[in-house]
N, C-alpha and C positions, 0 to 999 in steps of 0.2 A: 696333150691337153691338161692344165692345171687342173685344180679340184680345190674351189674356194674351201669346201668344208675339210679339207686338210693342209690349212694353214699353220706353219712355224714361222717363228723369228728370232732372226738372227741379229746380237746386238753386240757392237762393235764402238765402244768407248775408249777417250782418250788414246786415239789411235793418230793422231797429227795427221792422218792420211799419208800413211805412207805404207808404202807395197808393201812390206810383209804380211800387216795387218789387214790389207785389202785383199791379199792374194788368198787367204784363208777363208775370209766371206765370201769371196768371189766364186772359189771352189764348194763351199757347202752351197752358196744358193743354186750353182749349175747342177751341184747333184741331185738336190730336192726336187728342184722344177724340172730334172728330166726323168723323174720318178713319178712327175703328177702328182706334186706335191704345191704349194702357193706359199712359198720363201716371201720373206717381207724384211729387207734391212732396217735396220734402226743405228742413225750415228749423228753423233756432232760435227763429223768430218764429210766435205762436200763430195760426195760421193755418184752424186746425181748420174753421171756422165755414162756411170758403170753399171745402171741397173734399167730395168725401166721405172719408170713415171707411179707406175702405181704398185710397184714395189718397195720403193724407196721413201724410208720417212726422216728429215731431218731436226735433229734436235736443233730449239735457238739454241743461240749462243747467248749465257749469264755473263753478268759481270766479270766473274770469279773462274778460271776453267777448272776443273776437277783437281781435288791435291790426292798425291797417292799417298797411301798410308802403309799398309803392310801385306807384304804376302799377297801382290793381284790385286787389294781391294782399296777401293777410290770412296771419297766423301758422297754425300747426298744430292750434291748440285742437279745434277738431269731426276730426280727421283720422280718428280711430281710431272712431269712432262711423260716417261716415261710409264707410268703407272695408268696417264691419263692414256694413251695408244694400245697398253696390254689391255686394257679393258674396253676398247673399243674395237680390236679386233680379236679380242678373243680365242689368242693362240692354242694350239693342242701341246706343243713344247717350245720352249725359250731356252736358244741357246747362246749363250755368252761369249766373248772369243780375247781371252786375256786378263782384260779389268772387271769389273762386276760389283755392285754394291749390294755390300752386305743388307745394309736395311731394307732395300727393298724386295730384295729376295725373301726377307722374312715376311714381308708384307702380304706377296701376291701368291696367288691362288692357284695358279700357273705350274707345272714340270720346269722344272729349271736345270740345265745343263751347261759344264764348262770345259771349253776344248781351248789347249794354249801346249806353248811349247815348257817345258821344267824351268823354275826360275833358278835365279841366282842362287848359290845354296842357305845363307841366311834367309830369303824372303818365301824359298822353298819350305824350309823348318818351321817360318812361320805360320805361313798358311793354314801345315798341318797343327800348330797349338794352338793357335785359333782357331781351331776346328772348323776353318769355311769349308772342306770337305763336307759338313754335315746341311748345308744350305743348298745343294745338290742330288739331284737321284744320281746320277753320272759325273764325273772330275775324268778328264781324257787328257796325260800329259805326253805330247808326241816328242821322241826322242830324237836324239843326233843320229847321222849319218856317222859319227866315230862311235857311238853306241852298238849301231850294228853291225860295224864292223868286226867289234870285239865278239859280238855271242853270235855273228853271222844267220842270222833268223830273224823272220819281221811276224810278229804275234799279236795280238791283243792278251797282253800279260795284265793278270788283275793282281793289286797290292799285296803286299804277306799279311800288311795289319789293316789298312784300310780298306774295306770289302767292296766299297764304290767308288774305286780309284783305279784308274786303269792307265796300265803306259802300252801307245800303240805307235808305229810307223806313220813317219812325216805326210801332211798331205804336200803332194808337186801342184806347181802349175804346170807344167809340161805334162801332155798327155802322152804323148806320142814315141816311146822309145825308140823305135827306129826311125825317127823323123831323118830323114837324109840331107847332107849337107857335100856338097862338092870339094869346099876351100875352105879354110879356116887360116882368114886373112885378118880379121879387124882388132881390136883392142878397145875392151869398153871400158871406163873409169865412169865406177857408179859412189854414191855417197851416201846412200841409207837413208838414213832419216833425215832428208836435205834442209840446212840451214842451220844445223848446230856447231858449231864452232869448230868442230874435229873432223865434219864431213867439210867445212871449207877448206880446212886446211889440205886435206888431202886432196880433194879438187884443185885446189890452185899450185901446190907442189906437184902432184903427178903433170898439171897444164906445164910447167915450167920445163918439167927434165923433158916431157916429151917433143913438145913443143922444137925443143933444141938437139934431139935423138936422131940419129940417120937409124930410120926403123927400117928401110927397105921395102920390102914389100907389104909388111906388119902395119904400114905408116895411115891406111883408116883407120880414127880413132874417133869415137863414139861418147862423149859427156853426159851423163844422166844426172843430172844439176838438185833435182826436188825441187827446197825452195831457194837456194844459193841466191839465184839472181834479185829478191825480197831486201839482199845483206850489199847489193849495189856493187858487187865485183863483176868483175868481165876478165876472160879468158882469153888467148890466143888462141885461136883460131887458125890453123891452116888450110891450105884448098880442100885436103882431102880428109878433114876434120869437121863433126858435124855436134850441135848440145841441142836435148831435148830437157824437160822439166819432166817429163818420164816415159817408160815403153809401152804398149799398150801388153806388146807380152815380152816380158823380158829371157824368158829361157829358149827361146825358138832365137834371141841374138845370141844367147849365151852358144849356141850349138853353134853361131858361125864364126866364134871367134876364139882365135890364136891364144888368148891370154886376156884376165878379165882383173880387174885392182881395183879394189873395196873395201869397207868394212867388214867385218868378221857377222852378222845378222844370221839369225838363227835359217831363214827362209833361201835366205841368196846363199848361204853354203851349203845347203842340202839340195838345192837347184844347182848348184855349182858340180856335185857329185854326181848327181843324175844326166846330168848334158856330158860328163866327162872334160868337165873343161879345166885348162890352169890359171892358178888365179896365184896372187898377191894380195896378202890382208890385213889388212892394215883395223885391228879391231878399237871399236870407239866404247865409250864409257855408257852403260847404259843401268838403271836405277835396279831391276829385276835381273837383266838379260846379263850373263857373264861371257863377251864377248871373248876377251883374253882367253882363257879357257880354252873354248871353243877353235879358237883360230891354232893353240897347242896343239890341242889333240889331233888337230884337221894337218897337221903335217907328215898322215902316212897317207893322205892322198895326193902329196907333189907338191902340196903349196907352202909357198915362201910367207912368211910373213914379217913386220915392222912394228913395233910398238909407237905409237903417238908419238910419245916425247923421245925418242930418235927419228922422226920424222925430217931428215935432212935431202935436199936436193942429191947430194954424191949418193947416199946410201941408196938413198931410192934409184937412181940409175946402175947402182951396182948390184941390185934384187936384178932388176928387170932384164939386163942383162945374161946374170945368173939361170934365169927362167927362158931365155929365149935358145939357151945351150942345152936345156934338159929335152928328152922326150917328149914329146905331145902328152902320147898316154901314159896313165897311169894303172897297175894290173888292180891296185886297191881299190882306188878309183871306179874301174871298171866291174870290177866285183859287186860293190858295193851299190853302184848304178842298179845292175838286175835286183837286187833286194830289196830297193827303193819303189821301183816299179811295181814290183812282187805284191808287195804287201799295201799298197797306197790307196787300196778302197778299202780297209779293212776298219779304219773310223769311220766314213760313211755310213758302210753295211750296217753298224754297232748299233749309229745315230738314227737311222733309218726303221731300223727295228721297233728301238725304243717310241717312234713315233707312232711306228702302227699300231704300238700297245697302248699307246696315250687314246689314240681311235678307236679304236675295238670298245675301248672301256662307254 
């Protein structure tokens, strides 16, 4: 049973609606609301489908959509809309998940918290000389799956210098670590943040090699489009080939499949660790997020990766190849999986706390 009078919101800007960003609200509102708490999203992204009715608040959409500026933080566009809802429901904490506006933060009267993954290391730097740290009681930055691999420990570590800055373990969508799985038959090609030029290309090249691959048994192959089909291309299609515009849970398919070809996205490779799955990554260019990076460091867990701009039909069929001769598992991988798991309420719990203290007072 919820409990109006301990109501949070969770606000989730310039997210284009796309899974990673959904997967993180998704997961704080099923915490709160199974704590007996009254979680309330707030977004410009159509979100409806994913919450109920009287959860979920939409911002219009302005002329102008939000421009980023630095370090996380986005202009005023939603301010007055947004300002106008914190004060009509009258949260006990607001918590942010990525973007955040500075000015309003200064404005309201509200606990304000922000949980994201670590930026790019320029927009990281600047963050902190900006001091938006200080617009926050809490700053939650969840680290990589190659982070922990390195210090093999999932913690809630507080900063050396910034005293309300804490780096803690990824949240999953995947609950279930032993969820069991028979066959690990299919091949999913997903595209991140669908509709950006780099996620079509890799949709419509991976469609190509595959399309024309004697996969064997391998040959279910699974499309997760976003908004691809908005950009008016179409795919082959084989019998035993299926495109969705998204999953409703994507790591419960990650568990049934052979080999998964993607973007390098902070969320889908830490899902990628925890189901143990192999993947091919293809990392796309993102303003905060250093996907490159990311897709480096991620090659002590088996996975292959391509840069864009070698994005060729041979190449790509000689990865996938590559990948269909190695092991399933991987032992980093699997290491790495149990620490994931290990530690994956431990921003919750943190968040959680902090709310009961916002109550109590």
């Amino acid at each position: 049973m919820v409990n109006k009078c301990k109501n949070i919101v969770l606000v989730s800007l310039s997210s284009a609606g796309t899974e990673g960003h959904l997967s993180v609200i998704k997961n704080l509102f099923g915490h709160f609301k199974n704590k007996g708490f009254y979680p309330i999203v707030i977004s410009e992204s159509d979100y409806a489908g994913f919450f109920p009715p009287e959860c979920f608040l939409k911002l219009k959409q302005v002329g102008n959509k939000s421009e980023l500026s630095l370090g996380g933080a986005i202009d005023s566009t939603y301010d007055l809309q947004l300002a106008r809802f914190l004060n009509q429901i009258k949260p006990k904490i607001v918590i942010f998940e990525t973007f955040f506006n500075p000015s309003l933060i200064k404005n309201i009267k509200y606990p304000c918290y922000f949980v994201g993954c670590k930026f790019r290391d320029t927009h990281q730097e600047l963050f902190f000389k900006k001091r938006f740290f200080s617009l926050f009681k809490k700053v939650y930055f969840m680290e990589e799956a190659f982070e922990v691999f390195k210090t093999k420990e999932v913690l809630l570590r507080i900063d050396k210098v910034f005293k309300n800055v804490y780096y803690c373990p990824p949240i999953l969508s995947i609950s279930d670590e032993k969820l069991s799985v028979s066959k690990r038959e299919k091949i999913i090609v997903t595209c991140g943040g669908g509709g950006l030029h780099s996620a079509n290309k890799i949709l419509l090249t991976a469609n190509e090699v595959l399309y024309n691959m004697n996969l064997g048994i391998h040959s279910e192959v699974t499309y997760i489009t976003g908004l691809f089909n908005q950009n008016q291309h179409e795919l082959l299609l084989s019998r035993k080939s299926r495109q969705y515009t998204h999953i409703k849970d994507l790591s419960k398919d990650f568990k049934k499949s052979y080999l998964v070809i993607s973007e390098a996205g902070y969320n889908t490779v830490n899902e990628l660790v925890a189901t143990d799955t192999p993947a091919l990554l293809i990392p796309g260019f993102r303003a905060l997020d250093n996907q490159e990076l990311r897709a480096i460091n991620s090659d002590i867990f088996g996975f292959d990766l391509i840069f864009p701009e070698y994005l060729k039909p041979d190449c790509f069929k000689k990865k996938i190849k590559t990948l269909f001769k190695r092991k399933l598992s991987n032992s980093n991988r699997l290491a790495v999986s149990k620490f994931l798991f290990k530690g994956k309420n431990i921003l919750f719990e943190s968040l959680r706390a902090e709310a009961d203290k916002q109550i109590e007072r």
